[in-house]
N, C-alpha and C positions, 0 to 999 in steps of 0.2 A: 451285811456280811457278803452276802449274794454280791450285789454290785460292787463291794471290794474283791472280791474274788475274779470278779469278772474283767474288773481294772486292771489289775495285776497281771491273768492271762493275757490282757491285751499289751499291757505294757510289757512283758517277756516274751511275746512276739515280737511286737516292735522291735524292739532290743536285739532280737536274733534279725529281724529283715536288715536292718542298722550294722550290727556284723557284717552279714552277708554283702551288702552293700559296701562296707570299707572293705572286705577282701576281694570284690570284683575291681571297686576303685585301682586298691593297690597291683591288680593285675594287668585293670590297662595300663597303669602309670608303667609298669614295667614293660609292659608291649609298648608304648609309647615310647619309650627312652631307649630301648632295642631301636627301634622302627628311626630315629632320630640320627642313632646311634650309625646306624646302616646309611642313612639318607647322607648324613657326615662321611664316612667313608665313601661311599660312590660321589662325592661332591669332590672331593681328594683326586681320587681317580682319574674322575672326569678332567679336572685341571692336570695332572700329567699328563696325559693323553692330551690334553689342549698342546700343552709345551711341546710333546714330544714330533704333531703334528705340524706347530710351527715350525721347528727347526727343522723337520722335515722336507717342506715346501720351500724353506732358505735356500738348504741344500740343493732341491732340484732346479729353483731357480739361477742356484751358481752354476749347476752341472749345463743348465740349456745355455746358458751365456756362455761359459765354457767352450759347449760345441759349437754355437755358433761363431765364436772367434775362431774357432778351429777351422770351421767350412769356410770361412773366409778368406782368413791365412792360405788353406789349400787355394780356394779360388783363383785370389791373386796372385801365388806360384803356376799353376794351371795357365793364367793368362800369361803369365811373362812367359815361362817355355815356352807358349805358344807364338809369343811376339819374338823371341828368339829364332824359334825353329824357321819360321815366316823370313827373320832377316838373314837368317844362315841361306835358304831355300832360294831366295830373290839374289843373294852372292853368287851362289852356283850356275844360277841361270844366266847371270851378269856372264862369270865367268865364261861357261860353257859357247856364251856367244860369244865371246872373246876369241874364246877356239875354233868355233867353227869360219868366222871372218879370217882367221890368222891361217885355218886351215886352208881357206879359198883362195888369200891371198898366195898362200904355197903353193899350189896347185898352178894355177892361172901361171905363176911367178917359171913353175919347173914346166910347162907347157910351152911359153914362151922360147 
């Protein structure tokens, strides 16, 4: 009876460690599945944020091509005014010696 008794104590021990055991089980499992639960959403996140960082980078890569057709476009107006200004410049001085000849001829001509 002793040793029944004593089997029994142990076995209703057990039996509570056993409990206690499945209710810490079911606690991680619920930590676990939170914890999972979490890791899924910032996994989500993370992939927007991927996206949103791509289209990001598209955009400023459109934006720098963009400018640099712009700088260029300017550029090349830049030079041609300036190949203009250059041909208008080299007419005047054309000219201008036109008149100072025409003017010498006058002179010499009304001296004469």
């Amino acid at each position: 009876q002793e040793e029944k008794k004593q089997l029994t104590l142990k076995v209703e021990e057990l039996e509570r460690k056993l409990e206690s055991t499945s209710a810490q089980n079911i606690e991680f499992l619920q930590v676990i599945a939170k914890r999972e639960e979490s890791i899924h959403q910032c996994q989500l996140r993370l992939e927007e944020k991927s996206r949103e960082c791509s289209c990001l980078a598209r955009q400023l890569e459109m934006a720098i091509e963009d400018a640099k057709r712009q700088v260029e476009q300017t550029r090349e107006r830049a030079v041609s005014r300036e190949r203009a200004a250059q041909s208008k410049m080299l007419d005047l001085e054309t000219q201008l010696s036109r008149n100072k000849t025409e003017l010498n001829q006058l002179r010499r001509s009304r001296e004469d």
